[in-house]
Steps between C-alpha positions, in 0.01 A plus 500: 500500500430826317314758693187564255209767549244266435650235769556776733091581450438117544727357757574829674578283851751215289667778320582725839631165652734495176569855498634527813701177457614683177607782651665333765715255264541632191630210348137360539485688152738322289384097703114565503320459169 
């Protein structure tokens, strides 16, 4: 899943959870959509 401004705005607590997933596993990147 792309990290997008207006999601970050929106769903700031769903996108941290992904973030920091993210950041942990980078390969989250390339399998998410």
């Amino acid at each position: 899943m792309a990290v997008k401004p207006e999601v970050i705005l929106g769903d700031i607590t769903t996108l941290d959870v992904d973030v920091i997933v993210n950041a942990a596993n980078p390969r989250c990147w390339v399998v998410a959509e």
